[in-house]
LUMNU-546590 format. One record per residue (C-alpha): x negated, y negated, z; residue in three letters. Coordinates in steps of 0.02 Angstrom, whole numbers, plus 50000, padded with zeros to 5 digits. Each point is the difference from the previous one (the first is absolute). Layout:
N
X:Y:Z:ALA
...
***
This chain:
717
48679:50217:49061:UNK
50161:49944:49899:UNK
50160:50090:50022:UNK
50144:50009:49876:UNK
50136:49934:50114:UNK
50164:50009:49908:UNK
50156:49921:50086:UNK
50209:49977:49996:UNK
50101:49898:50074:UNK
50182:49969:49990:UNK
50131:49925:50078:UNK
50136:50045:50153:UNK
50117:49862:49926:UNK
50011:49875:50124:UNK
49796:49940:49972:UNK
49914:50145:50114:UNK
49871:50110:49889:UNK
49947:50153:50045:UNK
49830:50044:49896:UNK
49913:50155:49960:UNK
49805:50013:49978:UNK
49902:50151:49950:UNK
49809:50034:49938:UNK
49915:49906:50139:UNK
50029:50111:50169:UNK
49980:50206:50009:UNK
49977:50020:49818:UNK
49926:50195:50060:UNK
50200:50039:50033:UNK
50092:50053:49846:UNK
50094:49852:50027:UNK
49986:49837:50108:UNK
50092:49839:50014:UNK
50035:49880:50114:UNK
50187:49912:50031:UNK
50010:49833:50066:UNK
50154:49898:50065:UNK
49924:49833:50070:UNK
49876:50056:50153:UNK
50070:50182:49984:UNK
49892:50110:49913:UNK
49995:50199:49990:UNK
49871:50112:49924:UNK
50055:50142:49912:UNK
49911:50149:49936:UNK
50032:50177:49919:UNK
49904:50142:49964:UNK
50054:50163:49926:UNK
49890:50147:49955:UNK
49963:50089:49857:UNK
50086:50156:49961:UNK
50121:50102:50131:UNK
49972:50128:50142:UNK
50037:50155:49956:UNK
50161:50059:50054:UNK
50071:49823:50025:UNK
50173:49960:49947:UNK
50024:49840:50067:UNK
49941:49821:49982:UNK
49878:49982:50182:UNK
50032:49822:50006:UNK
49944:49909:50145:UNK
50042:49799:50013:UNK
49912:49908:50149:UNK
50054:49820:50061:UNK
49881:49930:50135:UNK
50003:49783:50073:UNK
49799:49953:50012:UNK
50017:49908:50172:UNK
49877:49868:49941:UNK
50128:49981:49869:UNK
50120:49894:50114:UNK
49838:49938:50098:UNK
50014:50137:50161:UNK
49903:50100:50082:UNK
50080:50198:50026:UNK
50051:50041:50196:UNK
49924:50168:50071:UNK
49863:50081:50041:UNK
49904:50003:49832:UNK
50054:49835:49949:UNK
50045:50053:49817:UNK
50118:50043:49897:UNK
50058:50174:50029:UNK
50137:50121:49948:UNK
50143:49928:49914:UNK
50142:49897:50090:UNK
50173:50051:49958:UNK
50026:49844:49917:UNK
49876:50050:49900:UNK
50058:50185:49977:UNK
50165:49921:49924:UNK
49929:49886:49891:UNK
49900:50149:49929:UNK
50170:50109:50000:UNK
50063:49866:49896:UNK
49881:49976:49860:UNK
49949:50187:49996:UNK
50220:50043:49973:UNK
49991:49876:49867:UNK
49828:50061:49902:UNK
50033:50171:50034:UNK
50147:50050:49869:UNK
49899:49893:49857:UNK
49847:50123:49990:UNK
50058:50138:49869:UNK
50060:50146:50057:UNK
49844:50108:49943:UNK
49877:49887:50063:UNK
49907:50092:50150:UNK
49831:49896:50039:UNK
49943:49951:50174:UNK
50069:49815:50007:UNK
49961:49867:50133:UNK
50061:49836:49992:UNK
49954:49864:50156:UNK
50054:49844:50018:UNK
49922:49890:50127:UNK
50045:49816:50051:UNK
49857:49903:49990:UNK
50075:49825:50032:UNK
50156:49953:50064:UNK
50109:49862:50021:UNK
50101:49998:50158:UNK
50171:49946:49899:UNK
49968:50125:49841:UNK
50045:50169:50036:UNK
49872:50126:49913:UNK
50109:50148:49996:UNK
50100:49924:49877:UNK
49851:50004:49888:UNK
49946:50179:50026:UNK
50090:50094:49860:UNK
49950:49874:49899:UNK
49825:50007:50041:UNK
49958:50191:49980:UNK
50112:49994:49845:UNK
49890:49879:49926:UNK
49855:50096:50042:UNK
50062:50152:49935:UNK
50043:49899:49814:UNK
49821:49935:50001:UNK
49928:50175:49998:UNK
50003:50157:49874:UNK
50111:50103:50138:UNK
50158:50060:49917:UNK
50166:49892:50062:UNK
50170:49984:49933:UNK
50000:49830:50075:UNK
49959:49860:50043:UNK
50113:49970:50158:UNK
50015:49855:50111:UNK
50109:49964:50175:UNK
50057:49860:50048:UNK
50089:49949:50172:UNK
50204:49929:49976:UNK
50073:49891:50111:UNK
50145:49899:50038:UNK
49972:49843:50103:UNK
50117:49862:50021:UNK
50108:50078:49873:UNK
49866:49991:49867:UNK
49909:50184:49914:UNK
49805:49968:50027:UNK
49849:50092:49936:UNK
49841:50030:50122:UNK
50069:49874:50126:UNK
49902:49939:50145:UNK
49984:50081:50144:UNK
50074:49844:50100:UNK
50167:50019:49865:UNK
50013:50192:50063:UNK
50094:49941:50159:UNK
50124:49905:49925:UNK
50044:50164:49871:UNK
50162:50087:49963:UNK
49917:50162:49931:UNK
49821:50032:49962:UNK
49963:50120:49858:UNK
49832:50068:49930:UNK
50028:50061:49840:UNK
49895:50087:49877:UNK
50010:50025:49813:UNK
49941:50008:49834:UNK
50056:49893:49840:UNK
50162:50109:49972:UNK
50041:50093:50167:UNK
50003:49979:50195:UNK
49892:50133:50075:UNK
50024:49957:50191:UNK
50094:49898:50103:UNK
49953:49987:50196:UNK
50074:49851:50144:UNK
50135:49939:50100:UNK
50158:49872:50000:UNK
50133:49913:50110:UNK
50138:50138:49957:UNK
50014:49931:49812:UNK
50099:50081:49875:UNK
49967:50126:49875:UNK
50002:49862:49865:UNK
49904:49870:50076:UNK
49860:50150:50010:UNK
50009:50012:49802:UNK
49980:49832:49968:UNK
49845:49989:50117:UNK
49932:50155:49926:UNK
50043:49927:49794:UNK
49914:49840:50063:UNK
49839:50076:50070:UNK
49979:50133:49810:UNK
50019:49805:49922:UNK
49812:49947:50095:UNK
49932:50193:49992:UNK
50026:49988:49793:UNK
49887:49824:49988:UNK
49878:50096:50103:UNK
49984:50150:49911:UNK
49990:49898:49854:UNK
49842:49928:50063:UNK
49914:50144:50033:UNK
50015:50073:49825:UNK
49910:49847:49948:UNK
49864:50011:50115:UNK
49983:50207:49955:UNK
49983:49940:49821:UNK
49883:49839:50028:UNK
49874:50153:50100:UNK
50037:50101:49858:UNK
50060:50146:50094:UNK
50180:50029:49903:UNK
49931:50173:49944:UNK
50001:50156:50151:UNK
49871:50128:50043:UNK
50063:50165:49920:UNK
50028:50150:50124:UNK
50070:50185:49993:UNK
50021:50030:50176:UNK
50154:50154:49976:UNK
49990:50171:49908:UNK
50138:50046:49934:UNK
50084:50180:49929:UNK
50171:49960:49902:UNK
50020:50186:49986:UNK
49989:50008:50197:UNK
50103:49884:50022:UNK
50141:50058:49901:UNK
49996:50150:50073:UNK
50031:49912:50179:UNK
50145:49920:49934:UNK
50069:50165:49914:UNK
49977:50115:50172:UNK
50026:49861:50122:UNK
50134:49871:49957:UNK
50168:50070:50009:UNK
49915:50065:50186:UNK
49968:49847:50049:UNK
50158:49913:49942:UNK
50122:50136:50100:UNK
49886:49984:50164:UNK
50014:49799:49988:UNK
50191:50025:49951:UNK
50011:50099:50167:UNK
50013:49858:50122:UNK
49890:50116:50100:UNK
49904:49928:50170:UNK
49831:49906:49966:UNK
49881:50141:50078:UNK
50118:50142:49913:UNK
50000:49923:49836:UNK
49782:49965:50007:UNK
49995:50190:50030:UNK
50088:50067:49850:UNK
49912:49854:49884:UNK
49845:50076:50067:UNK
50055:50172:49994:UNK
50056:49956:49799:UNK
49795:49938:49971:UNK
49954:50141:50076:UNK
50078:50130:49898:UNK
49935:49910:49850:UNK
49865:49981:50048:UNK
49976:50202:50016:UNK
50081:50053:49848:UNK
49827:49898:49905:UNK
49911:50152:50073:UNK
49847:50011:50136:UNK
49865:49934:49886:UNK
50074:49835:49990:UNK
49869:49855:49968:UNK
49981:49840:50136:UNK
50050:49896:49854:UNK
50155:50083:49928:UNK
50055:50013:50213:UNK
49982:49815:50014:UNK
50093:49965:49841:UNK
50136:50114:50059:UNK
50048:49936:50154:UNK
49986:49819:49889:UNK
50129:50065:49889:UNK
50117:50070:50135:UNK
50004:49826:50068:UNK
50048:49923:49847:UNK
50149:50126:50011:UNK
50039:49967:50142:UNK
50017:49816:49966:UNK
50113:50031:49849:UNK
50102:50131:50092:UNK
50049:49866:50119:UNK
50019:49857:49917:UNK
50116:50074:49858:UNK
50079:50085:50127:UNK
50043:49820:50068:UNK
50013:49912:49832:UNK
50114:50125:49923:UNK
50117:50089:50126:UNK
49985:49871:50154:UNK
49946:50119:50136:UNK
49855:49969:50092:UNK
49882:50098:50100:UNK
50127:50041:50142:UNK
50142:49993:49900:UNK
50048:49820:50046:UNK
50067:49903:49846:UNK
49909:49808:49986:UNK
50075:49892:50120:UNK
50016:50117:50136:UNK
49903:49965:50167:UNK
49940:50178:50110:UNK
50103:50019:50174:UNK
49937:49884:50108:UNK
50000:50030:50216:UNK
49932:49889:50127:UNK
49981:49988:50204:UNK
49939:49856:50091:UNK
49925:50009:50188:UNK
49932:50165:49956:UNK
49854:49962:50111:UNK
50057:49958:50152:UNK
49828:49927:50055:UNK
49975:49883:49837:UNK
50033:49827:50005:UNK
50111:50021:49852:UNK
50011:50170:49882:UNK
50102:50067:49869:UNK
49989:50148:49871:UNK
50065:49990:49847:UNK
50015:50140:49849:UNK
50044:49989:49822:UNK
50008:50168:49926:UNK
49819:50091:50017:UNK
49944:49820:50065:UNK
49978:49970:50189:UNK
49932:49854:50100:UNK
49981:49995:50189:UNK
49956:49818:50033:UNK
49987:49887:50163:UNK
49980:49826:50042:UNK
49894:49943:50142:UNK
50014:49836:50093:UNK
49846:49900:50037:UNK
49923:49846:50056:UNK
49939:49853:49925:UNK
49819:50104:50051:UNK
50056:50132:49888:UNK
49990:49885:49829:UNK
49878:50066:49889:UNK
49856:49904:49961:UNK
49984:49987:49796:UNK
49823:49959:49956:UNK
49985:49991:49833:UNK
49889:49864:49873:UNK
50149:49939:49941:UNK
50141:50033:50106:UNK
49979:49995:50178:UNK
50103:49953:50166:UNK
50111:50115:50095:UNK
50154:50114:49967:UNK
50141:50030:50116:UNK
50116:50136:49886:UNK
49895:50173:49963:UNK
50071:50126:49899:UNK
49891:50175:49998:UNK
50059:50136:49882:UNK
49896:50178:50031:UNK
50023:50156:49869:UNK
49918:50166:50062:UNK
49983:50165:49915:UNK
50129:50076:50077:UNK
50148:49881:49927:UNK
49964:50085:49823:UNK
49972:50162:50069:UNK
49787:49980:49975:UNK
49861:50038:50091:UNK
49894:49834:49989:UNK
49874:49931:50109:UNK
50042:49838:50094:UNK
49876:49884:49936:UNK
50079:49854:50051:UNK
50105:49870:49903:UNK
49981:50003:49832:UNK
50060:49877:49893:UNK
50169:50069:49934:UNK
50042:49966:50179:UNK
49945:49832:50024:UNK
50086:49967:49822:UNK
50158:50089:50068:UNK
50016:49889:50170:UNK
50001:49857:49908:UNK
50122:50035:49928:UNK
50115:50025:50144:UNK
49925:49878:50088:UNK
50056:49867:49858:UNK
50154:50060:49997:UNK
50052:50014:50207:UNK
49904:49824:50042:UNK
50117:49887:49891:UNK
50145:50055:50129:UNK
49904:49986:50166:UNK
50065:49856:50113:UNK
49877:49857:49988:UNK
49900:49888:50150:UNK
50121:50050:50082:UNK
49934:50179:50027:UNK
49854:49992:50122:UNK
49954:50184:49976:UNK
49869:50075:49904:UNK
50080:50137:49909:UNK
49909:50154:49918:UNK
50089:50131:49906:UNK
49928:50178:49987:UNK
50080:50112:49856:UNK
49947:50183:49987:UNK
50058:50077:49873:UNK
50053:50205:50050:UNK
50051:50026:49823:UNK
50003:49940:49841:UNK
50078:50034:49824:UNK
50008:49830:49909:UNK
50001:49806:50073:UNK
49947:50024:50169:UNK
49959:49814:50026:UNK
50183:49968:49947:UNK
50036:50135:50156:UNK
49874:49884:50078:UNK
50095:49827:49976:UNK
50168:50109:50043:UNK
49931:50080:50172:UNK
49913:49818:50053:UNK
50172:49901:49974:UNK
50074:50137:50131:UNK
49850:49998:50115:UNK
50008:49814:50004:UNK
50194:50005:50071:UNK
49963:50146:50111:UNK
49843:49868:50069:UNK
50130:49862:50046:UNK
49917:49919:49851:UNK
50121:49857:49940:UNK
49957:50000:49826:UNK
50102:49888:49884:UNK
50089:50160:49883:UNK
49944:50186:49968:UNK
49896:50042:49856:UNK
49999:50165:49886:UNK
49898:50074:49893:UNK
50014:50099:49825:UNK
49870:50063:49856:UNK
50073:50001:49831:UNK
49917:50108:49836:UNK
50015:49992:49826:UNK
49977:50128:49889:UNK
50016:49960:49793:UNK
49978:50056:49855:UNK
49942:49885:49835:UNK
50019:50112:49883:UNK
50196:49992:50034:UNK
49999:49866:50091:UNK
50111:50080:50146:UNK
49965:49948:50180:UNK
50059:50067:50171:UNK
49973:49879:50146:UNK
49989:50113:50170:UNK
50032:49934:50168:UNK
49922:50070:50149:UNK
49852:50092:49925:UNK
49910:50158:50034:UNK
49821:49998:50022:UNK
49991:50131:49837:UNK
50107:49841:49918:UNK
49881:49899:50025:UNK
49850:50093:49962:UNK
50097:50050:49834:UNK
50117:49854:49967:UNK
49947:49817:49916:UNK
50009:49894:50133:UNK
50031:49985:50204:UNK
50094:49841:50031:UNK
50010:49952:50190:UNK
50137:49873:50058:UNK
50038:49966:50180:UNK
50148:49866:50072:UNK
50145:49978:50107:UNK
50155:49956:49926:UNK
49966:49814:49938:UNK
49869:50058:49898:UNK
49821:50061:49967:UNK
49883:49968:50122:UNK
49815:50102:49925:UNK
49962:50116:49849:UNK
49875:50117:49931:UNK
50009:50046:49804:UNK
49885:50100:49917:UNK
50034:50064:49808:UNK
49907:50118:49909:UNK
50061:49965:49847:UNK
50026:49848:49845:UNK
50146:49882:49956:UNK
50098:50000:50137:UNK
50151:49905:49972:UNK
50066:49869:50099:UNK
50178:50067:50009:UNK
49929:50183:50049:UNK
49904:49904:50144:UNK
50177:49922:50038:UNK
50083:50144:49988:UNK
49879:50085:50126:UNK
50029:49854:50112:UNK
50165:50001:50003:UNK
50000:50199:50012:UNK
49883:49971:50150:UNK
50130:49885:50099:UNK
50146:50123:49991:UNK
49876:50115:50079:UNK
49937:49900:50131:UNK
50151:49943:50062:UNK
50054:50184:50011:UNK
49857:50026:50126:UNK
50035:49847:50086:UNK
50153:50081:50044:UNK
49938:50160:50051:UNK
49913:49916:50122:UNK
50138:49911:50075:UNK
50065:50167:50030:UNK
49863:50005:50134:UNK
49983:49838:50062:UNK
50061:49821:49937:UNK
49924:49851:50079:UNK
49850:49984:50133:UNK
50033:50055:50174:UNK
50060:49879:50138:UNK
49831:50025:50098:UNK
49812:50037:49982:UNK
49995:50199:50075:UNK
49965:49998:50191:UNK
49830:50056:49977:UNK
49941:49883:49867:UNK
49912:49839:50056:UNK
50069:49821:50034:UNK
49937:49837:49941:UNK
50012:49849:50094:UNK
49964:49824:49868:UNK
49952:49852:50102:UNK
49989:49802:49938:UNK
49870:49891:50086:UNK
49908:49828:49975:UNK
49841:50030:49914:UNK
49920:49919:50133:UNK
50024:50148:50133:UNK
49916:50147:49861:UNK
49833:49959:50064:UNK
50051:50032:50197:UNK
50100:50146:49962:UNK
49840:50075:49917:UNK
49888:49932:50107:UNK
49810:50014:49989:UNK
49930:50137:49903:UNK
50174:50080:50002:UNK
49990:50015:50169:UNK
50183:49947:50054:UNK
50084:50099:49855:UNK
49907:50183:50038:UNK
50036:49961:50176:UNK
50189:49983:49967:UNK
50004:50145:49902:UNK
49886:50107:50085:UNK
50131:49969:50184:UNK
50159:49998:49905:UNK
49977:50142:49877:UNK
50063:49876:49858:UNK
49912:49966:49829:UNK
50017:49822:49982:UNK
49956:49919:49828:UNK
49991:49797:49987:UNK
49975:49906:49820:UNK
50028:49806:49963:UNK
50139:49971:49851:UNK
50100:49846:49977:UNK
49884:49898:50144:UNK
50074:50141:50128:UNK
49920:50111:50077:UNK
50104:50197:49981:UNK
49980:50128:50122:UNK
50071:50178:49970:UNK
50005:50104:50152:UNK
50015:50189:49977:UNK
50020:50154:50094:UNK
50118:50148:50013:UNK
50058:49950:50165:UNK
50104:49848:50084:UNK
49899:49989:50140:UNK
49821:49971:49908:UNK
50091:49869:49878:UNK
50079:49886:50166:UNK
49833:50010:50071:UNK
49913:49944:49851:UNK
50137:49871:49957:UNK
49983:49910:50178:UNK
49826:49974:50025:UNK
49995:49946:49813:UNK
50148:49856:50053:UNK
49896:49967:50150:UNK
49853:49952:49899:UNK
50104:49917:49848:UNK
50110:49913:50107:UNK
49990:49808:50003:UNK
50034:49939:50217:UNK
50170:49914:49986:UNK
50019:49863:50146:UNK
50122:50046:50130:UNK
49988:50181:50002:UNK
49950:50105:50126:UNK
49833:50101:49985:UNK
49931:50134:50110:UNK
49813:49967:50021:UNK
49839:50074:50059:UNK
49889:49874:50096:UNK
49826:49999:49908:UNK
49919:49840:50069:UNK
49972:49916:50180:UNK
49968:49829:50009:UNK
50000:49848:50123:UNK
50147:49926:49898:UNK
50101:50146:49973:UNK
49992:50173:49906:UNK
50007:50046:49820:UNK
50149:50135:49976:UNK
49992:50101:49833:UNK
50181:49987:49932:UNK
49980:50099:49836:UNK
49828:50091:49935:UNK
49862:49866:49955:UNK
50133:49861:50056:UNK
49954:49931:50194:UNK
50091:49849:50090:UNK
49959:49896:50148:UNK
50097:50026:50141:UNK
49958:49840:50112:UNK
49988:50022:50199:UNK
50150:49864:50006:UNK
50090:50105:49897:UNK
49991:50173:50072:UNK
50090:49965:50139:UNK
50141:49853:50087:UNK
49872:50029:50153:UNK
49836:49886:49975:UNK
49859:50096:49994:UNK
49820:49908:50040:UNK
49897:50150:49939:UNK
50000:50149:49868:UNK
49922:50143:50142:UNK
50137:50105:50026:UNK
50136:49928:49917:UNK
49988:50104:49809:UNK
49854:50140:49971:UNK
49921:50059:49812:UNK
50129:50144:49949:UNK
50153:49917:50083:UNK
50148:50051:49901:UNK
50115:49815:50017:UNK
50153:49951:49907:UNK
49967:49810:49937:UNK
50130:49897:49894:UNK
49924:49910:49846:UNK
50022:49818:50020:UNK
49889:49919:49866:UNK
49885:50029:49870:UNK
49901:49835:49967:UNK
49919:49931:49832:UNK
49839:50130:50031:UNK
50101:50137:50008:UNK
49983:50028:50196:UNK
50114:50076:50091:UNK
50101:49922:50146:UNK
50064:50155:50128:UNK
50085:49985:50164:UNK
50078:50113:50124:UNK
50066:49869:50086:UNK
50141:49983:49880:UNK
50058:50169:50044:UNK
50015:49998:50186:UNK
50158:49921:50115:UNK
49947:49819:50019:UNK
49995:49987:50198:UNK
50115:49856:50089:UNK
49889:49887:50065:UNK
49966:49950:50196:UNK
50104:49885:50111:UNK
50130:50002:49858:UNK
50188:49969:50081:UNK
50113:50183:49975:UNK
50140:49975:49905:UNK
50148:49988:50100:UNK
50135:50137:49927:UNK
50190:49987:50044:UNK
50075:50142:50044:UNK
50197:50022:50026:UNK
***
């Protein structure tokens, strides 16, 4: 059997190729290729049905990222042995390419649409999620499904003062900011990653650098889409439409709409009366109203409501709650609010609360990250949870879904750049649940961390805030209102949510996600420069409530103890089978954790009380410690023999205590003189080339005078 394999390859710029192969793997999926960067390859697929469901007036999009262990030659841990729900890391990496595709399907388009992307090979140094977005894009151009693409993203970074495209992995650590960045030949679509507190413009130029490699690779998939011959789209009518309706909408509705937005009403107040508007509309078509003319309805009085707010914004500058642009929502905090926590802290921002805490852990506590590609262990955890309740829902609690995971990372980028580094020994998770929320509750998330962190006795290097930024335009006049500190209806209705956390130096993570075309670089600067005046207003807000970490860890929260030893003494603190270490901790109450780095062995000792920790600490010195000649030891007699006794000095470390040397007396025989269990105090007087240990007690005692010796004669006066 032949197949018509059609390839494209093209060039990174500094003599890496990435190619792009379709017709010879799933050729059942709508469309199939496969990307590969030297051993990296991913698989990418998509499927979309035929026709709509009824009632649907959405795009049900799903986009699927999943690491084939075999890919990077392992076998999975667990029970089953095989791959099973998705990581996190792979969560985000679908986040990412499913924000990017998402805005490019039209707007009408409503057909059940999968799109997986699976790493089939991998080399260790190449990182595949870099390749995603340009994988299911490609897919998606080799097929008949309709897309106002192609995209592509591309990773930015700065290393040793140089911009670099799809760096390797062993580059990352040496990096200055870290950008993934998606786009398509004209426009930036998103932006997600994290810096060393750079500046506003060094994040432009990184950002105009990375649309310079996304353009070649667009470029490249048009010609593949026209070398498979798919440049024409299936055809589709997936909306009905009434222009009569909908005029009549806009007659009854609008001016409503536009007085209840121009209100500055409360969030819950101002959904009521926008419901109660629909409603009365919705009556006055009479009881016999079809399913289809309902549906279209309630389409229509959305599209009001969308241009009741944004010319609301665009012409008069009044938004939602009657702020005016730049304005940020009252702000409150309180740290220590749990007197039990390790470390807590509330913080609100208008109709936006987050009650976080920090929890102190040991080394014990890491989490274990098992993935194909990345494994290893993690020290800094950063949870974010959103029930129901926050938005005023009922919803079931069906666990963490990935606008959570998507959300912690977020904050988590943003609050680990500032954490002290070896020098902490903790393992720190923070826990943010958010009790209410009306626009950028991961920025509340960032805000509330930095404060829990001080509260902890956390160190960290400067405090970070948080801000989400909007945009809402209009091409047909080509005015533009950039809106800081966003409502969650702004968001929903505006044409993009811009995330940007930092301390004062600078910008530490981001999160930008645009809904429309031709951004402009000095509107993105603009919004940039909008968002620093804003986040430096919040920084000070904060200060209000606390300014720099606190003196000392609370009194409850746990102590760790770092110890330095020669390598050669891990094996005897450990002992057999574990046995010395679980017998330490098990009679001291400690958790002890040991690792070799540097040719040292390092020993963390932790509990939440002195007295476990000084236990811990001296039988660990007792073991580690090396016998220094001429000091004085405190021994337990293990051994009799004819010649003397062997006297345990230190655990596992036994010396020989000779009969002449136990004594000034002479002693002829061992019966009597020393029994097994003896506790004796012996001086160390030599270690020979062997290693053997030299002991007497003789050293310590009054040396007697000796017989017939003449008294001294003393003068007296």
């Amino acid at each position: 059997m032949s197949y018509n394999v059609i390839k494209k390859t093209f060039d990174l710029g500094d003599g890496r190729t990435i190619e792009i192969e379709t017709g010879k793997l799933a050729k059942q999926a709508d469309g199939s290729v496969v990307v590969k960067m030297g051993d990296t390859m991913l698989l990418a697929t998509v499927v979309s049905s035929i026709g709509a469901k009824p009632g649907t007036d959405f795009l049900p999009l799903s986009v699927d990222y999943q690491e084939k262990y075999a890919a990077t030659g392992r076998i999975p841990g667990g029970f089953l042995r095989r791959e099973a729900r998705l990581t996190d890391y792979e969560v985000l990496i679908s986040r990412l390419v499913d924000r990017a595709l998402r805005p490019m399907f039209p707007e009408d388009y409503h057909s059940d649409t999968q799109v997986m992307i699976s790493l089939i090979s991998a080399d260790k140094n190449i990182m595949p999620d870099c390749l995603a977005g340009l994988a299911a894009s490609a897919a998606i151009a080799v097929s008949d499904i309709p897309f106002n693409g192609p995209i592509s993203e591309v990773r930015v970074a700065k290393i040793d003062g140089q911009l670099v495209i799809n760096p390797y992995m062993s580059d990352l650590e040496r990096a200055s900011l870290e950008f993934l960045v998606a786009g398509t030949e004209s426009d930036i679509i998103m932006v997600e990653g994290e810096a060393n507190e750079i500046s506003e413009k060094e994040m432009v130029e990184a950002i105009e650098f990375a649309h310079q490699a996304i353009v070649i690779q667009v470029q490249a998939q048009k010609e593949l889409a026209e070398l498979v011959g798919k440049t024409t789209k299936r055809t589709y009518s997936h909306e009905i439409s009434n222009l009569e309706l909908k005029d009549q909408v806009f007659a009854n509705t609008y001016d409503k709409v536009y007085n209840v937005a121009k209100s500055g009403s409360a969030k819950h107040e101002r959904t009521e009366q926008f419901a109660q508007i629909q409603e009365e509309f919705i009556l006055s078509l009479g009881e016999d109203v079809d399913a289809d003319t309902l549906f279209l309805a309630k389409k229509y009085f959305h599209d009001v409501q969308y241009d009741a707010i944004r010319n609301l914004v665009l012409n008069e500058g009044i938004r939602l709650d009657g702020r005016d642009s730049r304005t940020v929502r009252p702000i409150w905090s309180e740290v220590g609010y749990l007197p039990a926590a390790h470390g807590s802290a509330i913080f609100t921002r208008g109709e936006t609360q987050s009650l976080t805490t920090v929890t102190l852990g040991a080394k014990s506590d890491e989490q274990l990250i098992d993935g194909a590609f990345i494994n290893g262990h993690q020290k800094f955890l950063l949870h974010y949870n959103f029930p129901g309740f926050s938005t005023g829902e009922v919803r079931p609690n069906r666990g963490v879904g990935r606008r959570e995971v998507g959300h912690g990372n977020l904050a988590m980028r943003s609050l680990k750049k500032v954490l002290p580094g070896d020098e902490n020994p903790y393992t720190i998770r923070i826990v943010s649940d958010i009790l209410e929320s009306n626009g950028s509750s991961s920025m509340a998330t960032v805000c509330a961390g930095t404060l829990a962190l001080m509260d902890a006795g956390i160190k960290i290097k400067s405090p970070v805030s948080g801000i989400a930024m909007g945009l809402i335009t209009d091409e047909t006049t080509g005015k533009y209102a950039i809106l800081s500190d966003i409502l969650g209806d702004e968001d929903h209705l505006g044409d993009m949510d811009f995330k940007v956390t930092g301390t004062e130096k600078g910008i530490v993570a981001c999160q930008m996600d645009l809904k429309i075309h031709g951004l402009k670089w000095e509107v993105l600067t603009k919004a940039l420069e909008q968002a620093n005046e804003a986040r430096l207003h919040i920084l000070n807000e904060m200060k209000k409530t606390i300014t720099e970490p606190r003196e000392d860890f609370k009194p409850h929260a746990p102590r760790i103890v770092t110890l330095k030893i020669d390598k050669e003494f891990i094996g005897a603190i450990i002992g057999p089978g574990g046995k010395i270490i679980q017998e330490m901790q098990r009679e001291t109450g400690a958790t002890i954790a040991i690792e070799e780095k540097d040719n040292q062995g390092i020993i963390q000792i932790f509990a939440d009380n002195k007295e476990a920790i000084d236990k811990a600490v001296t039988r660990i010195k007792a073991i580690a410690s090396k016998p220094e000649i001429g000091e004085v030891y405190e021994g337990k007699v293990k051994t009799i023999m004819p010649f003397g006794a062997f006297v345990e000095i230190m655990p596992g470390k036994d010396g020989l205590l000779h009969i002449s040397e136990i004594d000034w007396k002479r002693f002829e025989t061992m019966d009597g003189v020393l029994n097994v269990g003896d506790i004796v105090t012996v001086k160390l007087l030599e270690v020979d080339k062997q290693g053997k240990l030299k002991l007497s007690r003789k050293a310590l005692l009054p040396r007697p005078p000796k017989e017939n010796q003449e008294q001294p004669v003393i003068e007296t006066k």
